[in-house]
C-alpha positions, 0 to 999 in steps of 0.5 A: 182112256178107251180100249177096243177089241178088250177080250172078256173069257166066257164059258164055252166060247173063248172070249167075247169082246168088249170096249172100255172107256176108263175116267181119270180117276181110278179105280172107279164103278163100272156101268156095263152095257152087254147088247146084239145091237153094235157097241158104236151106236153107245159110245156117245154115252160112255164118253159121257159116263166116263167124263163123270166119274164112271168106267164103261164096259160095252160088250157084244152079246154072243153070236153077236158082231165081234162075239163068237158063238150063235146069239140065241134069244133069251138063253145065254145071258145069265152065263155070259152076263156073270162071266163078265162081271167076275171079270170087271171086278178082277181088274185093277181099274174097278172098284169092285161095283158094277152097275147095269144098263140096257135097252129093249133085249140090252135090258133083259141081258141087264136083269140076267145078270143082276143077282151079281154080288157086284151090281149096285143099280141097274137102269132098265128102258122098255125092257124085252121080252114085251108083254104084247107080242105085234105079229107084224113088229115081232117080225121087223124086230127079228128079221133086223135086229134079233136074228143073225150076227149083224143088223140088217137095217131096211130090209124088213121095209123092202121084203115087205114092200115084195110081200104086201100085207106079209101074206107069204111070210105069215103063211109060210116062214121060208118065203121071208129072205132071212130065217125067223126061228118058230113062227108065228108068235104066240103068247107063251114065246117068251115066257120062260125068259120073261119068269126069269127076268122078272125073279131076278127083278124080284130078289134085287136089293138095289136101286132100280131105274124103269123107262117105259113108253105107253107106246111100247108093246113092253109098257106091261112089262115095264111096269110089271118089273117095277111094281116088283122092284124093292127100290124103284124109280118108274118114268112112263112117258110117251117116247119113239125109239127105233127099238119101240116102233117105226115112226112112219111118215104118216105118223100122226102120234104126238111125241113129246120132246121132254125130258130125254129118257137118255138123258133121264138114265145117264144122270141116274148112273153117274149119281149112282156111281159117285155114290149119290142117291140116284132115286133123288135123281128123276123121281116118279113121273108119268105122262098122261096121253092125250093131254100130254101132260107130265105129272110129278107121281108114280107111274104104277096103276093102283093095285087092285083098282077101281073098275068104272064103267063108261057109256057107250054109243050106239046104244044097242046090245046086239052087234055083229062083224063079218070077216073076209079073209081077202081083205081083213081088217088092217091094223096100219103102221104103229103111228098111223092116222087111223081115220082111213078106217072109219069107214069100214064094216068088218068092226065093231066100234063102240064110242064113249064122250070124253072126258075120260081120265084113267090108269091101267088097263081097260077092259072089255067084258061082253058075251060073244059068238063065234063061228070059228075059233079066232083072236078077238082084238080089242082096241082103244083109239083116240079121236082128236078134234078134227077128225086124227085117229091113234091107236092107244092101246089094245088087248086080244083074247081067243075065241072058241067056236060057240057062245062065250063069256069074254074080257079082255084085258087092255094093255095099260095105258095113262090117258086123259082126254078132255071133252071135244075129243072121242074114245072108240073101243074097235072089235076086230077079228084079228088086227091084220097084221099087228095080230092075226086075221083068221084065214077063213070067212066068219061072223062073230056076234056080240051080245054086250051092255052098253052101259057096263061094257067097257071099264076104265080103271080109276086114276091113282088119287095122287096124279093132280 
């Protein structure tokens, strides 16, 4: 039986609504998905829940489609989340258990709520908020699903297309066609939200399923919660999701086509709903990038890993780029080919010769000179043979005016590149516009060790 339109109380706004989909035996475990994204877009995977065994509540966050009040990001989920489940377990077709679901903010949403005394599992894919913030892909989540009560699918692409470089809206939020709340983002945007996902993640004593993509700005954070988790089961893969990054038609990224993530957390559910094991499910697998090799092992780096130092070319200490605001460097769409920078001077790229094999995040240690207090952007690109460029991953560190000591962290990343291929470790100031450019001319000077530069974190021993 599907319902729709079902009326769920909530404190402060009456009711948010929700669909129910109910098997044909009853009274069952509840999987419950509470999203700002559209109940449609899930009801494939009901229908697929509830043909297992499994009742399925899908409910609009508030201030979100059907919900009454004002979606806020961040603030309302551990009310509303608690309110519905008290709910779900009142009704005569629940067994009493729920188990929690989500994607990106449907996966925060999921851990507010997990402290439940109903919750038995909780199946979290590339959870928000994302331990990176990309200015340029924190706008297009806000501006088309974080803000307002509908999605606005497009319209970042054509305010964009009338804002080239978004120079207007990075100068000045009221130029953008919708309201984007404090801008820019910084690295404590999310902090609060992020500290109370990850307590709950902490204090939850059920089976646990991580999805993550070392694509994903949220990989760090992915992996984070799962390190914490009591019971989990990590799977880090390579995957796109309209929820991660835009594939553009330029894309040059190769994304494997198995195993399905939703595939992957479906059967996760339905085992733990028929009171199975789910942990014997999927088990851990990790893939590594470049290779694009799956691998039977646990995702999470080592604790405390083996920093190793890689060679660089060229082999000099001394480097310096000058900055030009009227031109910065670009950052290109997520899954550009990014040889069309090759060219350019305003960067400092370092190149080591694979192989390379490692897990975790890189890091960058060298001592630099500023002109100016700016954003310093560190950033691991894979050169294939033939020449493609993809950016793996990236770190940023802010820079004072003055001499400094710097390291900066990479975001984590599993890669294996064989000997053919090239690492470029690039040195921007700024990333325009995945991170901000400085809005003055500058030069920053490098004094760094190319033998000792750029540190790799040694694979865990059980990866083959």
């Amino acid at each position: 039986m599907i319902s729709i339109d079902v009326p769920i109380p909530a404190d402060g706004t009456g009711q948010l609504p929700a669909d129910v989909f109910l098997p044909e035996r009853l009274p069952a475990p509840v999987v419950v998905v509470r999203t700002p994204y559209g109940t449609p877009a899930l009801w494939p995977e009901a229908e697929v829940l509830a043909g297992a065994g499994a009742a399925v509540v899908l409910q609009d966050l508030r201030g979100r489609y059907r919900s009454a009040g004002t979606f806020s990001a961040g603030a309302d989920e551990s009310a509303d989340g608690h309110a519905a489940l008290d709910w779900i377990a009142r009704q005569s077709w629940s067994d009493g258990t729920s188990l929690l679901y989500g994607t990106a903010y449907e996966a925060y949403a999921a851990w507010c709520a997990a402290d439940h005394p109903s919750v038995r599992g909780v199946v979290s894919r590339q959870p928000w908020p994302p331990g990176v913030i990309a200015v340029d892909e924190e706008l297009w989540w806000r501006t088309e699903l974080g803000t307002g009560r509908h999605p606005r699918p497009g319209l970042y692409d054509l305010a964009a297309a009338r804002d080239p470089g978004l120079r207007g809206v990075l100068a000045d939020p009221a130029n953008w066609p919708v309201a984007i709340g404090p801008w820019p983002p910084t690295p404590g945007s999310w902090k609060a939200q992020e500290r109370r996902a990850l307590t709950r993640v902490r204090a939850a004593r059920v089976p646990t399923l991580h999805l993550g993509s070392w694509y994903c700005g949220s990989a760090g954070t992915s992996l984070r919660q799962a390190a914490l988790a009591r019971q989990a089961t990590v799977v880090m893969g390579g995957w796109a999701s309209p929820l991660t990054h835009r594939l553009q038609q330029e894309c040059a990224i190769e994304v494997p086509d198995e195993p399905d993530p939703s595939d992957l957390a479906l059967s996760w559910l339905a085992t733990a709903a028929a009171k199975g094991d789910p942990r014997e499910v999927t088990g851990d697998l990790l893939l590594t990038l470049g290779a694009d090799r799956w691998h039977e092992a646990n995702p999470l780096p080592p604790a405390g890993p083996t920093l190793e130092p890689v060679p660089v070319l060229p082999r000099a200490r001394r480097h310096t780029l000058r900055h030009d605001p009227g031109d910065p460097y670009p950052s290109l769409p997520h899954s550009a080919d990014l040889s069309v920078l090759a060219g350019r001077d305003d960067v400092v790229r370092l190149t080591a010769r694979p192989p390379a094999r490692w897990h975790g995040a890189a890091r960058l240690r060298c001592e630099v000179t500023a002109e100016a207090p700016t954003e310093l952007v560190a950033t691991l690109v894979h050169e294939r043979p033939g020449g493609t460029r993809v950016r793996l991953c990236d770190g940023t560190a802010p820079l004072t005016t003055g001499t400094q000591e710097v390291e900066v962290r990479l975001a984590p990343v599993a890669a294996e590149l064989p000997e053919g291929h090239l690492l470029h470790l690039e040195l921007t100031a700024g990333r325009h516009p995945r991170h901000r450019a400085p809005s003055r001319s500058l030069t920053l000077t490098f004094d760094l060790d190319p033998d000792t530069a750029l540190l790799l974190p040694r694979p865990r021993k059980e990866i083959p």
